[in-house]
MMTF fields as JSON, N, C-alpha, C and O atoms, coordinates in Angstrom:
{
  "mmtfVersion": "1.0.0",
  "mmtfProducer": "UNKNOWN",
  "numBonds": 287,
  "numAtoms": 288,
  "numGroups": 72,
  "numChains": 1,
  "numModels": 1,
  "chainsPerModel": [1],
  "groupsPerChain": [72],
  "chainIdList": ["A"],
  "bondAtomList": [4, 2, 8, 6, 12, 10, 16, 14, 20, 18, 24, 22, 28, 26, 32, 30, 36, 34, 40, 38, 44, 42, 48, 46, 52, 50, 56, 54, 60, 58, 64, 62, 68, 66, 72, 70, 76, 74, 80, 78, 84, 82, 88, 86, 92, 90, 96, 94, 100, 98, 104, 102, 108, 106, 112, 110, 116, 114, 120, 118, 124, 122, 128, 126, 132, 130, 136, 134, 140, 138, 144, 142, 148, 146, 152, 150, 156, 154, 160, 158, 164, 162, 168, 166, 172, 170, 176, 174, 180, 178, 184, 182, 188, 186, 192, 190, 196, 194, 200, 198, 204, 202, 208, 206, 212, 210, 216, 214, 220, 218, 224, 222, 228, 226, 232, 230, 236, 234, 240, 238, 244, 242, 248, 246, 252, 250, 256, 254, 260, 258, 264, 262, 268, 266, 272, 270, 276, 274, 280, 278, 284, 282],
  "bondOrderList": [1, 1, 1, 1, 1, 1, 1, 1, 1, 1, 1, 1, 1, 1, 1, 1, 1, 1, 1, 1, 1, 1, 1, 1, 1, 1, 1, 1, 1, 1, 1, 1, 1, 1, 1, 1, 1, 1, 1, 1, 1, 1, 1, 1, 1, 1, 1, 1, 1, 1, 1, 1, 1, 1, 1, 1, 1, 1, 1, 1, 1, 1, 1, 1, 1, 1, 1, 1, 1, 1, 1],
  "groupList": [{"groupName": "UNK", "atomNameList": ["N", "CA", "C", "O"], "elementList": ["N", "C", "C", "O"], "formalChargeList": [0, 0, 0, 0], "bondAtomList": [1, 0, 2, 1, 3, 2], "bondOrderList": [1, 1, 2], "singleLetterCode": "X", "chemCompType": "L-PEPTIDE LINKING"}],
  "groupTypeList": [0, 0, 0, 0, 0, 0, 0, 0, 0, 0, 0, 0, 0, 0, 0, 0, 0, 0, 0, 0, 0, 0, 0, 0, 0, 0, 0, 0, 0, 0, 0, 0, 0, 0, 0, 0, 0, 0, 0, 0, 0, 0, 0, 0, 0, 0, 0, 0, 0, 0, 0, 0, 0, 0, 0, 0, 0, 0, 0, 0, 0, 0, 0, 0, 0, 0, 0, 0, 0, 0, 0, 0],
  "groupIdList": [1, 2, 3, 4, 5, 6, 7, 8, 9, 10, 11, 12, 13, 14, 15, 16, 17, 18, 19, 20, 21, 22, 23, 24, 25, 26, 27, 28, 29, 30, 31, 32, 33, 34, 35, 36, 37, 38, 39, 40, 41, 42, 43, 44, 45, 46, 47, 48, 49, 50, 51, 52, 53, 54, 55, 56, 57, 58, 59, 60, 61, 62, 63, 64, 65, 66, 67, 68, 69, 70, 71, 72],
  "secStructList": [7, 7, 6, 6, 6, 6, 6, 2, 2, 2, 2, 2, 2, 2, 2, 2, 2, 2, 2, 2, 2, 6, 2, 2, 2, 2, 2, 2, 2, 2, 2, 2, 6, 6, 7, 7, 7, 6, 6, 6, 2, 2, 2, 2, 2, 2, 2, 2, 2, 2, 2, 2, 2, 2, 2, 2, 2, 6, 2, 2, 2, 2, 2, 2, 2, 2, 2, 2, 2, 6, 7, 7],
  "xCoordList": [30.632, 31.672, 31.717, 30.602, 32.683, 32.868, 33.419, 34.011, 33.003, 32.913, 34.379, 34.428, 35.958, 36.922, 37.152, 37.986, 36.022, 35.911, 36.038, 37.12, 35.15, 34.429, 35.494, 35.502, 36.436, 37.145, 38.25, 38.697, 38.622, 40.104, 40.092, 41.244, 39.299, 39.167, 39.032, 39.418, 38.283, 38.211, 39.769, 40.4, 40.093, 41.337, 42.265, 42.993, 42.263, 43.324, 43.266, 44.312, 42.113, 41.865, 42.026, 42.411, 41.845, 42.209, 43.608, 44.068, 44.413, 45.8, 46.374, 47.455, 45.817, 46.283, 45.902, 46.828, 44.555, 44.18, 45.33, 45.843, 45.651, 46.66, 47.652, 47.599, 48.789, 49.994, 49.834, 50.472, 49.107, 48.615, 48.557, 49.268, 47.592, 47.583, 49.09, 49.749, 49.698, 51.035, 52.256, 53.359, 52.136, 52.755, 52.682, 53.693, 51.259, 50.79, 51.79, 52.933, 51.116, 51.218, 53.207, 53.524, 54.29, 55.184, 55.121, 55.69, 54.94, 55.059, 54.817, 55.659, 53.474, 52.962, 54.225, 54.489, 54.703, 55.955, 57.033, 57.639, 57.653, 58.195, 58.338, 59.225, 56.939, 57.04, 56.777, 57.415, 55.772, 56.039, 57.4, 57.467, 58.45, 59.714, 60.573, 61.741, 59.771, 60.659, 59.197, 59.41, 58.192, 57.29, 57.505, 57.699, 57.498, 57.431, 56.328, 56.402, 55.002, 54.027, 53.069, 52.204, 53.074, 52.625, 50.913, 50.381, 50.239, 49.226, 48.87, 47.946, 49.809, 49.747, 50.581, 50.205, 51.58, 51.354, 51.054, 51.473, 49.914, 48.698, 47.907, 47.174, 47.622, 46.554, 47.753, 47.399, 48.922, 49.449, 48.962, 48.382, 49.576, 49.141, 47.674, 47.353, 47.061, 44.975, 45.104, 44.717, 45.856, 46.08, 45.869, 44.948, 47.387, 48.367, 47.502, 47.509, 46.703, 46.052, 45.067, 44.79, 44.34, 42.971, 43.699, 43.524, 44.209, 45.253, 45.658, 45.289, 46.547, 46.784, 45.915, 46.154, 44.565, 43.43, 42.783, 42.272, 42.984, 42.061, 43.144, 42.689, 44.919, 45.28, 45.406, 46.134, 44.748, 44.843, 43.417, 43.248, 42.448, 41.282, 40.997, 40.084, 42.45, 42.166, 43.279, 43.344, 43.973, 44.624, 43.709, 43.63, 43.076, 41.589, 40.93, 40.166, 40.938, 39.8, 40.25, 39.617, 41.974, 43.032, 43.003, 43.285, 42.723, 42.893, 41.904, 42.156, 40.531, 39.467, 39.433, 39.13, 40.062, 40.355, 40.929, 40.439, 41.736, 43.02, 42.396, 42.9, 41.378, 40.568, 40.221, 40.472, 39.553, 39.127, 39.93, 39.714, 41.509, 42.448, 43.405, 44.301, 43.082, 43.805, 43.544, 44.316, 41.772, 41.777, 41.779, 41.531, 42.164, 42.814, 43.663, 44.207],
  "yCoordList": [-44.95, -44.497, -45.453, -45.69, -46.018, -46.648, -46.205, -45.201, -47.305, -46.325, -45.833, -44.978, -46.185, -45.72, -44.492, -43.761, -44.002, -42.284, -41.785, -41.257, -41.755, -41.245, -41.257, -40.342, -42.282, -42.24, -41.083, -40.272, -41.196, -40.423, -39.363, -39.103, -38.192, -36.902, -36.523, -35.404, -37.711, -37.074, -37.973, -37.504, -38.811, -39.522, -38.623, -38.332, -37.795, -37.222, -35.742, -35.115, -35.332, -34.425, -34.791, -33.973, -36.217, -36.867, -36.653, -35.884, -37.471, -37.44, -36.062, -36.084, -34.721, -33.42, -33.194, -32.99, -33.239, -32.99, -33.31, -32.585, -34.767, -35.846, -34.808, -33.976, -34.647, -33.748, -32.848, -33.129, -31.783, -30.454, -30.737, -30.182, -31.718, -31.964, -32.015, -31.104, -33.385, -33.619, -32.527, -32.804, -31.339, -29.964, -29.636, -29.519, -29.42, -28.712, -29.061, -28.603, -30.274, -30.875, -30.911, -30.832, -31.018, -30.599, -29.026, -28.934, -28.214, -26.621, -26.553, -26.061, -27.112, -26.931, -27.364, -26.659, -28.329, -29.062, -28.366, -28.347, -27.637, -26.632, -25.575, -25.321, -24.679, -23.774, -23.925, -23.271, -24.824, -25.443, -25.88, -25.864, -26.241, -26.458, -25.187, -25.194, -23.845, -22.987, -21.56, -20.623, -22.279, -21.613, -21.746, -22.878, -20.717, -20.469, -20.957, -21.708, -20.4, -20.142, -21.259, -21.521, -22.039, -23.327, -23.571, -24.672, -22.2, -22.348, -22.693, -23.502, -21.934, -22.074, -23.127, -23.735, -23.679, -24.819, -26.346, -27.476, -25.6, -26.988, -26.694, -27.667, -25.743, -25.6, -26.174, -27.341, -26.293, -26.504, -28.227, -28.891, -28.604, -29.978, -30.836, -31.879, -29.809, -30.012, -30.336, -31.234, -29.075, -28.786, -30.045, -30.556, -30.386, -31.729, -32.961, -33.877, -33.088, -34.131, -34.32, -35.441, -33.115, -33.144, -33.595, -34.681, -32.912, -32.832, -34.552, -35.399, -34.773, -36.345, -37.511, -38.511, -37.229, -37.862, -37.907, -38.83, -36.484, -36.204, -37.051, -37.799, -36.997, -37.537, -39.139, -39.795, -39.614, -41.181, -41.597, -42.584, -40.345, -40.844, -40.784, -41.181, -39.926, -39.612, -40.71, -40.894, -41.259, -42.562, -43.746, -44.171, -43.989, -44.969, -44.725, -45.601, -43.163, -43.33, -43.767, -44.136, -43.522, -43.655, -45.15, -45.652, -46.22, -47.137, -47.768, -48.578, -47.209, -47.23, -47.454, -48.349, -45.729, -45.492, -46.52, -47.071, -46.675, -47.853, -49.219, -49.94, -49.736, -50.847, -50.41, -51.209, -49.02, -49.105, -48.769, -48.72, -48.304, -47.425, -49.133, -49.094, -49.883, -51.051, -51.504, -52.14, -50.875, -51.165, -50.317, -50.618, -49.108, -47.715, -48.21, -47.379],
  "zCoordList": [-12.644, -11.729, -10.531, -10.065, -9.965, -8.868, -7.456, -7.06, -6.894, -5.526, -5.348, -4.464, -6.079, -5.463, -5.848, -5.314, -7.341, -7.482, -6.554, -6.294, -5.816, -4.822, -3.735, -2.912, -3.676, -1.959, -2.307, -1.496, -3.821, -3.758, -3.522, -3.172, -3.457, -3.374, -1.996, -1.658, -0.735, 0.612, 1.148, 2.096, 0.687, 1.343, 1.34, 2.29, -0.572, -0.118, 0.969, 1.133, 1.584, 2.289, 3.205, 4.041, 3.636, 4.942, 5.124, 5.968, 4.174, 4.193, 4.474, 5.063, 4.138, 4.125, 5.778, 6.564, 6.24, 7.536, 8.497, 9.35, 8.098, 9.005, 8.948, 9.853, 7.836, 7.672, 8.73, 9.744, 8.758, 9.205, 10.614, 11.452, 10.877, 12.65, 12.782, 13.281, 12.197, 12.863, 12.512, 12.981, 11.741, 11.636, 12.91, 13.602, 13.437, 14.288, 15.158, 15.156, 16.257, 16.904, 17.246, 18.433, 16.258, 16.528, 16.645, 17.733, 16.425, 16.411, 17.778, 18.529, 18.296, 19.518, 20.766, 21.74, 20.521, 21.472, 21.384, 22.455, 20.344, 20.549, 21.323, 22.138, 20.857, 21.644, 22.844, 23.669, 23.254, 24.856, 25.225, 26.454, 24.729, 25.781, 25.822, 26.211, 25.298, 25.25, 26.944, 27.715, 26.598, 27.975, 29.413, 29.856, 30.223, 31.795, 32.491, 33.464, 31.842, 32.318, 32.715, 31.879, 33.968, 34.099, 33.651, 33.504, 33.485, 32.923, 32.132, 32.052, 30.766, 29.262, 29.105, 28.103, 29.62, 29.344, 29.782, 29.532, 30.723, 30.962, 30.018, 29.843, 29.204, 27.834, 27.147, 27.314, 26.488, 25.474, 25.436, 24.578, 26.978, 26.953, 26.628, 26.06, 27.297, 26.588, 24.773, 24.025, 24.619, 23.369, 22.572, 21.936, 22.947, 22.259, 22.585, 21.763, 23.782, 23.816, 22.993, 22.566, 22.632, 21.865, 20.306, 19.754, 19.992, 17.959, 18.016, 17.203, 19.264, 18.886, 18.772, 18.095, 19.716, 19.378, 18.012, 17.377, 17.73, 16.127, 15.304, 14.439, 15.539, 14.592, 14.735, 13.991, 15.603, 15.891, 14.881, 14.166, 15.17, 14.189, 12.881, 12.156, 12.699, 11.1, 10.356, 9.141, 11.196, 11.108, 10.258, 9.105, 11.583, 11.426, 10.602, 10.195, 9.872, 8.784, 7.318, 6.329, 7.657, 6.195, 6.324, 5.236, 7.43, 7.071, 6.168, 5.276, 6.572, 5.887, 4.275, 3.487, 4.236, 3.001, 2.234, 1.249, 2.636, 1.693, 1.591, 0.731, 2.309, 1.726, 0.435, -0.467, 0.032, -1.848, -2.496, -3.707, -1.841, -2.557, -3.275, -4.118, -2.896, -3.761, -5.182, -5.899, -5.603, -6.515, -7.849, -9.016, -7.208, -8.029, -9.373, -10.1]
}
């Protein structure tokens, strides 16, 4: 078995994670331009900052990925 066994099964969990954040991450901007409450949305913004980080890293890890995904 070679190592690109092995990558396809978490890449594609990566790739799903990625989707899901960036679902999120719009849902979240939504309902923040429709909030009053300057509190909740200084958490929405925490929020959105933390999800876009995770999805900048799960970026970086797909690029990873796709170094063994060439020889699929």
């Amino acid at each position: 078995m070679t190592i690109t066994s092995y990558v396809i099964k978490p890449l594609d969990k990566t790739l799903e994670a990625f989707q899901n954040i960036e679902d999120t991450i719009a849902d979240i901007k939504t309902q923040r331009n429709v909030m009053i409450d300057e509190i909740t949305i200084a958490d929405y913004d925490k929020i959105l900052i933390s999800l876009e980080k995770a999805s900048e890293n799960l970026v970086n890890a797909i690029v990873i990925f796709q170094r063994y995904e060439k020889s699929l």
